[in-house]
Wavefront OBJ file of the C-alpha trace (Angstrom):
o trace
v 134.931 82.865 -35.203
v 137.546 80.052 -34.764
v 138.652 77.212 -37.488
v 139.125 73.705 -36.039
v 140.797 70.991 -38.478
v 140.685 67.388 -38.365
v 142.162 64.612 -40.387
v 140.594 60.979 -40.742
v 141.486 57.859 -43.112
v 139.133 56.377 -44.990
v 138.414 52.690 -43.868
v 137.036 49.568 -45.311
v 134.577 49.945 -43.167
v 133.570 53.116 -44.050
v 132.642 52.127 -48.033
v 130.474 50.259 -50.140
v 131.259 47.199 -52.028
v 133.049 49.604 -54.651
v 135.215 51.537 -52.251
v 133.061 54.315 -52.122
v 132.610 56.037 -48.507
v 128.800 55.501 -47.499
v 126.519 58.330 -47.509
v 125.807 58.142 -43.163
v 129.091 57.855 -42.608
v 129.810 61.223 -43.003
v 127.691 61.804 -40.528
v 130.353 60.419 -38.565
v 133.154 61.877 -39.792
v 131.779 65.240 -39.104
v 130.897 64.262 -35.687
v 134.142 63.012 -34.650
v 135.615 66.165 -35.751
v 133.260 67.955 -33.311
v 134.067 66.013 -30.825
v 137.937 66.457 -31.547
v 137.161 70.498 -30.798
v 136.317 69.723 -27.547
v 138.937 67.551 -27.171
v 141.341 70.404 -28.048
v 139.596 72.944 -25.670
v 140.043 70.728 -22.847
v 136.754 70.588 -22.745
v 135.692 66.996 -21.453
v 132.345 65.800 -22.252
v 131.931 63.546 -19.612
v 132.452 65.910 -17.229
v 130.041 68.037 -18.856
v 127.512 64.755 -18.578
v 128.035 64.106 -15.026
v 126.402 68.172 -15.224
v 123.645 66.862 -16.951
v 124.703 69.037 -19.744
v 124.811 67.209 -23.509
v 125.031 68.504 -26.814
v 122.495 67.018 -29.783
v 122.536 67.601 -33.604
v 119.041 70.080 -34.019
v 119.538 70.516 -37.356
v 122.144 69.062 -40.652
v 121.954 70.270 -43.829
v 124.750 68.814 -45.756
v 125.653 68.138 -49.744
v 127.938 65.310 -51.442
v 130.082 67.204 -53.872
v 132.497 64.217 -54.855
v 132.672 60.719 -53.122
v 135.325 59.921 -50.797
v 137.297 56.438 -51.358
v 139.013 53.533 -49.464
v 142.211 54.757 -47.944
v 141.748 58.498 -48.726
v 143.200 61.024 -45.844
v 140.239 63.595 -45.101
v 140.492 66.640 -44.062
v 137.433 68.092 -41.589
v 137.351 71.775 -41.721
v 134.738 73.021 -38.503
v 133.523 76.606 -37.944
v 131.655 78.139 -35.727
v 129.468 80.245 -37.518
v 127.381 81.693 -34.280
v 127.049 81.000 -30.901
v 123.501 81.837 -29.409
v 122.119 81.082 -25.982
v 121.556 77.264 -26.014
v 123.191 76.780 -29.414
v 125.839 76.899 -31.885
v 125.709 76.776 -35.570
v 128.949 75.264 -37.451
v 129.837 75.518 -40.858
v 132.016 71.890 -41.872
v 133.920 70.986 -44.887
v 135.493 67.596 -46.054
v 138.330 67.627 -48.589
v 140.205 65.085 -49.746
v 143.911 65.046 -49.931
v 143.941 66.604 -53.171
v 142.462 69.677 -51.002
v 138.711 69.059 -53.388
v 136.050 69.857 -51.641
v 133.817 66.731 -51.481
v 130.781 67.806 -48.822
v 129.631 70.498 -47.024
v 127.533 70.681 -43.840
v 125.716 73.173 -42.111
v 124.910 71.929 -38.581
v 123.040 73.573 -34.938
v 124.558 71.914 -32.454
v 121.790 72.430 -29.267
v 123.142 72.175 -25.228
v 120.330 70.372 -22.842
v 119.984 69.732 -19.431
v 119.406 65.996 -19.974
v 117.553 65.220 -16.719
v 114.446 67.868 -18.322
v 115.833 66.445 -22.278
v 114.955 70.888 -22.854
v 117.162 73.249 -23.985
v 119.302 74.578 -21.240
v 122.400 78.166 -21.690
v 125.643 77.096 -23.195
v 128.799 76.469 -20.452
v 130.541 79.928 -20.238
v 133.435 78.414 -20.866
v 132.958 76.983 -24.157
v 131.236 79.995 -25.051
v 134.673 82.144 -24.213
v 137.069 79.535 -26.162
v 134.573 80.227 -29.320
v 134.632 83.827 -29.261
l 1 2 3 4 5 6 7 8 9 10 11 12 13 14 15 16 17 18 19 20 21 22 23 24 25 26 27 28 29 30 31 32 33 34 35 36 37 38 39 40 41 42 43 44 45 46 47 48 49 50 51 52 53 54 55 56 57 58 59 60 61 62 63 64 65 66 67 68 69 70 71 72 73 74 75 76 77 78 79 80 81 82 83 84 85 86 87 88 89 90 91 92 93 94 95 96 97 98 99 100 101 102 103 104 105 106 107 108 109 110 111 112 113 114 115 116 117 118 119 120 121 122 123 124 125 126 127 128 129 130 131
């Protein structure tokens, strides 16, 4: 399956009083860099909105290694691990500059029709730019 990268700087805003990044906001950082794949697949989401289609996080499972800090240049590694009906599962990484591994998340990314807030079948055609 296909490797997406994507590089973000650490902000001010990002860390605690001591310059270290905040635990949620990775949360961010690895959905930006989900959002970047679209963005690369010419894949608009609000396109896929006005479909009533909309993806939601189903499931995270993700581990701090080593803490990120004010003004370091990230690196977001994104995998798809498996694509299933109404769902794909991604593998992410975040390194630091110094290429260390600092956390690791597995996520399921789930596709609903947001009109019945259910599960509804992946578009074909991000199913085809995965494969």
């Amino acid at each position: 399956m296909k490797e997406f990268n994507w590089n973000a700087r650490v902000y001010y805003e990002d860390t605690d009083a001591g310059g270290v990044v905040y635990h949620a906001r990775y949360l961010a950082f690895y959905e930006r860099a989900r959002t970047e794949i679209l963005r690369q697949l010419d894949i608009s989401q609000q396109k896929l909105l006005q479909e009533g289609i909309a993806f939601v996080v189903k499931k995270m499972d993700i581990s701090y290694l080593f803490p990120a800090r004010l003004d370091d240049m990230l690196n977001i590694s994104s995998r798809v691990e498996q694509i299933r009906k109404a769902s794909i599962i991604f593998k992410q990484s975040i390194f630091n500059q110094n290429k260390q591994l600092i956390s690791t998340a597995d996520v399921i990314i789930a596709c609903v029709d947001i009109k019945k807030m259910k599960p509804c079948g992946l578009p074909d055609l991000l199913v085809l730019e995965f494969i």
